[in-house]
C-alpha distance (Angstrom), angle and dihedral (degrees) to the residues before:
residue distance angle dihedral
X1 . . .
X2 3.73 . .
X3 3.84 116.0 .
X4 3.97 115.6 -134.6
X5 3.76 106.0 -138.8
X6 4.21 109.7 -139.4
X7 3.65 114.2 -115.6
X8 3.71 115.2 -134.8
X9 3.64 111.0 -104.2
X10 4.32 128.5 -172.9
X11 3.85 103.9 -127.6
X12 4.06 89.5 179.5
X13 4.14 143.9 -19.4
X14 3.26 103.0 -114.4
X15 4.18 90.3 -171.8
X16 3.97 135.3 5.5
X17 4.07 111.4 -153.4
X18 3.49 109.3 174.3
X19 3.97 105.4 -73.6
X20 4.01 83.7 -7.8
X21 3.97 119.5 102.2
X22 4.26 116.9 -171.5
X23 3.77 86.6 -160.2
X24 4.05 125.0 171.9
X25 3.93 122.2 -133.9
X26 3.37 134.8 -143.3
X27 4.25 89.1 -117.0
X28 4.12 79.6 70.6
X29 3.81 79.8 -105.8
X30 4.11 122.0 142.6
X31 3.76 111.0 -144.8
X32 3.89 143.8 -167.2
X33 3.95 114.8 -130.4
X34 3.67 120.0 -169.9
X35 4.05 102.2 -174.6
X36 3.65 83.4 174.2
X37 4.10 85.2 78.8
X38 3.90 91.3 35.9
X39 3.58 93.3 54.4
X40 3.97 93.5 48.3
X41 3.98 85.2 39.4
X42 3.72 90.4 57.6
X43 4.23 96.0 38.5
X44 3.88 87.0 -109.0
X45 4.25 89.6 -174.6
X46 3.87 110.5 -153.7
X47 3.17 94.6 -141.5
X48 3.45 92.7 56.9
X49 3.98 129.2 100.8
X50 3.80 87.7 -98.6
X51 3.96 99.8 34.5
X52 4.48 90.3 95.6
X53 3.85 71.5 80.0
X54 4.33 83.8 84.9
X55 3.75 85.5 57.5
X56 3.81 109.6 96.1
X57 3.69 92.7 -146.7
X58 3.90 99.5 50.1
X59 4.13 88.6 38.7
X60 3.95 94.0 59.0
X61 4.05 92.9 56.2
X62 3.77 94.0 81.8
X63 3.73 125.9 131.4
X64 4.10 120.0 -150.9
X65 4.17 93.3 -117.7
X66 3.61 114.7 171.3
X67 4.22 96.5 -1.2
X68 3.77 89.9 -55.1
X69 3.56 149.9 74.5
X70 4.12 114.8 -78.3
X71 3.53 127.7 163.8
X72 3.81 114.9 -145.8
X73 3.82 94.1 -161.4
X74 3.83 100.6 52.3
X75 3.23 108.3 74.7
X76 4.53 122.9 -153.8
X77 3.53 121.0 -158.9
X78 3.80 112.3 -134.6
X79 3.75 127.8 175.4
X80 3.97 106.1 -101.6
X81 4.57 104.6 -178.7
X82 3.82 112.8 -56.2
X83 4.23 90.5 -14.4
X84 3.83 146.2 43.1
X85 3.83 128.0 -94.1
X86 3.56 125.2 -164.4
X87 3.94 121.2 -137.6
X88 3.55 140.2 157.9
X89 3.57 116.6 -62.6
X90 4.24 106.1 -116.6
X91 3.41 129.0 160.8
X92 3.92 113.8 -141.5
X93 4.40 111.7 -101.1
X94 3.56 90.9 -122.2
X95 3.66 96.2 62.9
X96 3.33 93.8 42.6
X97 3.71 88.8 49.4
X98 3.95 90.4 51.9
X99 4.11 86.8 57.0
X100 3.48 93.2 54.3
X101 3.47 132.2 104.7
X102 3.62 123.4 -155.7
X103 4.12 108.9 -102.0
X104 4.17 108.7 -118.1
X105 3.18 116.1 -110.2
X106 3.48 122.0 -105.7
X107 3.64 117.3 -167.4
X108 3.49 90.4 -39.2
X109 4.00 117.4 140.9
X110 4.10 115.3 -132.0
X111 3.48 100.4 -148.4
X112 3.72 90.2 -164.2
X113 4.17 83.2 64.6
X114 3.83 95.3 55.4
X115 3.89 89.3 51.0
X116 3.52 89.8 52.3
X117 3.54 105.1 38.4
X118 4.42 83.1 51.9
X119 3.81 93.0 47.9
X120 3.55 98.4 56.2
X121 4.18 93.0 43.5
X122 3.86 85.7 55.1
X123 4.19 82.3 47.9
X124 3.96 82.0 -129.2
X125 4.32 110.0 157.8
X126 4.51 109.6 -137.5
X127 3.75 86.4 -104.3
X128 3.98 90.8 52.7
X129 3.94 90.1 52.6
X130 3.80 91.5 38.2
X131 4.09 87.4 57.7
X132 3.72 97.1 44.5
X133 3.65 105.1 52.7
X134 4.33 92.8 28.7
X135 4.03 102.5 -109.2
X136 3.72 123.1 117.4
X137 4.51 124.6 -102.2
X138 4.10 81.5 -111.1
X139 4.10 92.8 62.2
X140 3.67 95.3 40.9
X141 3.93 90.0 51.1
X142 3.72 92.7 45.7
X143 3.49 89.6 44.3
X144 3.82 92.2 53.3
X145 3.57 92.7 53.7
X146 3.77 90.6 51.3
X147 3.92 91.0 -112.7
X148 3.54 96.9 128.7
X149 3.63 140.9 46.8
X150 3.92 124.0 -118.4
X151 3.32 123.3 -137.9
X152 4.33 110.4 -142.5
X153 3.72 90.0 -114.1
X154 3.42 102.1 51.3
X155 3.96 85.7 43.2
X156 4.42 86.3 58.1
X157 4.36 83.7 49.6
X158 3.81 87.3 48.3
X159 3.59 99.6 42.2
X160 4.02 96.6 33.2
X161 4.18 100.5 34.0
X162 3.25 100.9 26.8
X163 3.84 107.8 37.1
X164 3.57 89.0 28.8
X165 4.25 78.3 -136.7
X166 3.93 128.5 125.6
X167 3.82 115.3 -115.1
X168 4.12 118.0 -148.4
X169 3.71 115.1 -168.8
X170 3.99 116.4 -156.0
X171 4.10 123.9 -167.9
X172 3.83 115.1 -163.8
């Protein structure tokens, strides 16, 4: 059977800095966009129709259309039969995906590092962990590698089956 591969999608921009977007992904991941690179990258001329796009002010009026950035008042030109339609410039989520960084992480807990860090102390293998707590070796490594979200019940079977350990929760 033929595997589909996920295309990155934006879910929201978390923060607009200039050129800068702080934008969330649909792999849970938080990521560091610098359009300023993109927009060189893909000879982005500021003279052109689209190049208000290097002004700060025009740049931070985007929308998320589609699962990526599109800005309604910047119009492209694009070839539509025997004429030219205008539309609103966009540049496709999984290039803007492949010029992201990954945002560091600041005070932020990886889940996937606790489970780690706890499985190797108790000298347990990812198939071991997998069996107690009824998930599969492919979960627990993607889960290790922070790759995939957890869902707070399968975090108790982890943490209670499979690491024979008590979890607390605390909310400030």
């Amino acid at each position: 059977m033929r595997r589909v591969k996920k295309m990155a999608r934006i879910l929201k921009a978390k923060s607009v800095d200039g050129l800068l977007v702080s934008a969330v992904f649909n792999n849970g991941e938080t990521r560091i966009v610098d359009f300023n690179k993109i927009f060189f990258d893909i000879g982005l001329n500021k003279n052109s129709l689209t190049g208000q796009l290097y002004n700060p002010e025009v740049f931070k009026k985007f929308k998320i259309r589609n699962n990526t950035l599109s800005w309604e008042k910047v119009q492209q030109e694009i070839p539509w039969g025997d004429s030219v339609r205008k539309v609103p410039f966009e540049i496709g989520a999984d290039t803007i995906f492949q010029y992201s960084k990954p945002s560091p992480v600041q005070g932020n807990i990886k889940i996937g590092d606790l489970i780690k860090k706890e499985r190797m102390t108790a000298k347990l293998t990812q198939s071991d962990l997998a069996k107690r707590s009824g998930t599969t070796p492919g979960y627990i490594s993607r889960l290790e590698n922070n790759k995939s979200d957890i869902e707070f019940d399968t975090l108790q079977k982890l943490v209670k089956h499979g690491l024979r350990k008590k979890l607390y929760v605390k909310i400030k």
